[in-house]
C-alpha positions as CSV (number, residue, x, y, z in Angstrom):
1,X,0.0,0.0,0.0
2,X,3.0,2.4,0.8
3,X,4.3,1.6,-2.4
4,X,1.5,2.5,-4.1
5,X,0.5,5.8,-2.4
6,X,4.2,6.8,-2.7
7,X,4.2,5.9,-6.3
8,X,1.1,8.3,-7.1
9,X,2.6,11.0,-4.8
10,X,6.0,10.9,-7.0
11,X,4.4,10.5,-10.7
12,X,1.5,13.1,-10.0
13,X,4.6,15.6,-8.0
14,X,6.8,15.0,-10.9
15,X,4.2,15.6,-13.5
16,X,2.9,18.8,-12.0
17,X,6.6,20.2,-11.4
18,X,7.2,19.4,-15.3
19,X,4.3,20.7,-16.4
20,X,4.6,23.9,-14.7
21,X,8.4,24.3,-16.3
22,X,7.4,23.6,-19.8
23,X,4.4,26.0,-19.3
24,X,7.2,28.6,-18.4
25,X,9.4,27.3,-20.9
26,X,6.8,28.1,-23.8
27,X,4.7,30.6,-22.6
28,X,5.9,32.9,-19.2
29,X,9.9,33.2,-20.7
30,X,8.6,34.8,-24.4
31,X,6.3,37.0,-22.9
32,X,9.0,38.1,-20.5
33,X,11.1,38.0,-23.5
34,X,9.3,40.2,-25.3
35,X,8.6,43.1,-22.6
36,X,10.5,46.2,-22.0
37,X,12.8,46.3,-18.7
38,X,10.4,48.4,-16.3
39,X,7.8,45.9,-17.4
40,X,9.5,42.6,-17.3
41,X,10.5,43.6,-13.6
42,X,7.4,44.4,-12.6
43,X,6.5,41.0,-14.0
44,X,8.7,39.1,-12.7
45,X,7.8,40.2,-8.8
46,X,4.4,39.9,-9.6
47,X,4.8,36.4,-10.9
48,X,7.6,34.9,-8.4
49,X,5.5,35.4,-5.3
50,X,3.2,32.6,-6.8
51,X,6.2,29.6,-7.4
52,X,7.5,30.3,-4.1
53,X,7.5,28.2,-1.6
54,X,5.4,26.1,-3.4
55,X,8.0,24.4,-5.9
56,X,10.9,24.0,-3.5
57,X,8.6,22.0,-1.6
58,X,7.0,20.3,-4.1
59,X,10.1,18.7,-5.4
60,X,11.7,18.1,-1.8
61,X,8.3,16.2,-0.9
62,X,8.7,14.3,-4.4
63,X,12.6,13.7,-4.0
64,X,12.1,12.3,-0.5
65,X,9.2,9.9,-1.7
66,X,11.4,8.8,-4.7
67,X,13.7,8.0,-1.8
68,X,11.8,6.0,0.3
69,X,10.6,4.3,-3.1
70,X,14.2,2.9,-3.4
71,X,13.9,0.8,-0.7
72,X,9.6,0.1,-0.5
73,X,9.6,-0.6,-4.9
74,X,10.5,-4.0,-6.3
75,X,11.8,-4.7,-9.6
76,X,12.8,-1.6,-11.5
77,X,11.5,0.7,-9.2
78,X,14.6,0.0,-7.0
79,X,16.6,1.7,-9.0
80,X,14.6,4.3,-11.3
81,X,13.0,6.1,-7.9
82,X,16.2,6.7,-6.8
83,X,17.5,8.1,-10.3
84,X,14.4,10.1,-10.7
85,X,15.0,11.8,-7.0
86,X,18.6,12.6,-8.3
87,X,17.2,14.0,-11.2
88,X,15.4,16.0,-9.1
89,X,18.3,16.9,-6.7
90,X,19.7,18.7,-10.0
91,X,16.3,20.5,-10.5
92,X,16.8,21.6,-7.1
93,X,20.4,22.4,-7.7
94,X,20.3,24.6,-11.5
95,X,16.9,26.2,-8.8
96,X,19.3,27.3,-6.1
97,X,22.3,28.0,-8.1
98,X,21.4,29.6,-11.1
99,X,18.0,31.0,-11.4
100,X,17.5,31.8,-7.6
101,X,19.9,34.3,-7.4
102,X,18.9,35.7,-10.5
103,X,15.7,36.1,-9.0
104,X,17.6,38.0,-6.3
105,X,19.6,40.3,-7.9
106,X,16.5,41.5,-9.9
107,X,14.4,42.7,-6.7
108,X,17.1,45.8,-6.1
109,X,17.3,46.4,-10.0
110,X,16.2,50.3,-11.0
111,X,13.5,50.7,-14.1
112,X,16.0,52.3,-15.8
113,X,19.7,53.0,-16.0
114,X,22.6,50.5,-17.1
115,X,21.9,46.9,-16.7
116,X,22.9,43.6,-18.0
117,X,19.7,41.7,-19.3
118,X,19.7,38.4,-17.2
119,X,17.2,36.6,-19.5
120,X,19.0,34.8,-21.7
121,X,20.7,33.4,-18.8
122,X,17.9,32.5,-16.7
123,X,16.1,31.1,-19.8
124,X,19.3,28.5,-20.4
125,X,19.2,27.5,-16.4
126,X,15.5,27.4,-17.0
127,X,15.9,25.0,-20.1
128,X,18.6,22.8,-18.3
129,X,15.7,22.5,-15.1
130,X,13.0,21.8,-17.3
131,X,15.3,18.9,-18.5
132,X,16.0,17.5,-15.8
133,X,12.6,17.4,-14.9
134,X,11.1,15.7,-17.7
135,X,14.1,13.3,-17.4
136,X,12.7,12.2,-13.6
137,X,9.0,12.3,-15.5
138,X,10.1,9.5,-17.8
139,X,12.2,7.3,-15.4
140,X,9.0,7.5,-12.6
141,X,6.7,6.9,-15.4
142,X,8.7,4.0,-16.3
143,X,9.1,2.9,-12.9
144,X,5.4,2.9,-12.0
145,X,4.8,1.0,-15.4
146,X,7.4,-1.7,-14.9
147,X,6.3,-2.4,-11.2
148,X,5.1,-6.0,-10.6
């Protein structure tokens, strides 16, 4: 039964954490793309207070539970739940160390004046997370399919 609920808990976490980065990846990141820089900040404050907390700790719920997986799963699942929570370690990781303090930096950031754009950066750690992600969306996917 732990297997099970644990099993739903990571493919439906996993799926939702994906979906959301593929969303930004083809919709939020051209928008922002396309805005001017007064308007692109105010954008981007107005639309970070939504992901946070909620996707740190939606992937650290799904990461532990792809844990525990590694030793409640038999067959496959032994191996691909861990795999798929190290996948999402490096989600967690490009997060924290690339497009986190991005995030930062922007909040202090002037309307105007001299500035280096920071999108095409965020977009590339953004495109390396989204990755990453659907990597861990395959491997549970294939996990919870192969499970006896």
């Amino acid at each position: 039964m732990l297997e099970e609920v644990l099993s739903g808990v990571v493919l439906i976490g996993t799926g939702t954490v994906t979906g959301i980065f593929v969303a930004v990846q083809v919709s939020v990141a051209p928008a922002m793309a396309a805005m001017g820089r007064a308007e692109y900040l105010r954008a981007h404050a107005l639309l970070g207070k939504g992901y946070h907390p909620l996707m740190p700790i939606l992937v650290n719920i799904v990461t532990l539970s792809g844990i525990v997986l590694a030793w409640a799963a038999e067959g496959p699942g032994r191996v691909l739940f861990p795999v798929a929570s190290a996948l999402l370690v490096g989600v967690q990781a490009v997060s924290h160390l690339g497009n986190v303090p991005i995030n930062r930096s922007l909040g202090g950031l002037a309307a105007d004046g001299p500035w280096q754009d920071p999108r095409p950066q965020w977009r590339a750690w953004h495109r390396l997370r989204t990755a990453l992600a659907a990597l861990a969306l395959a491997t549970v996917t294939v996990a919870v399919l192969a499970a006896p």
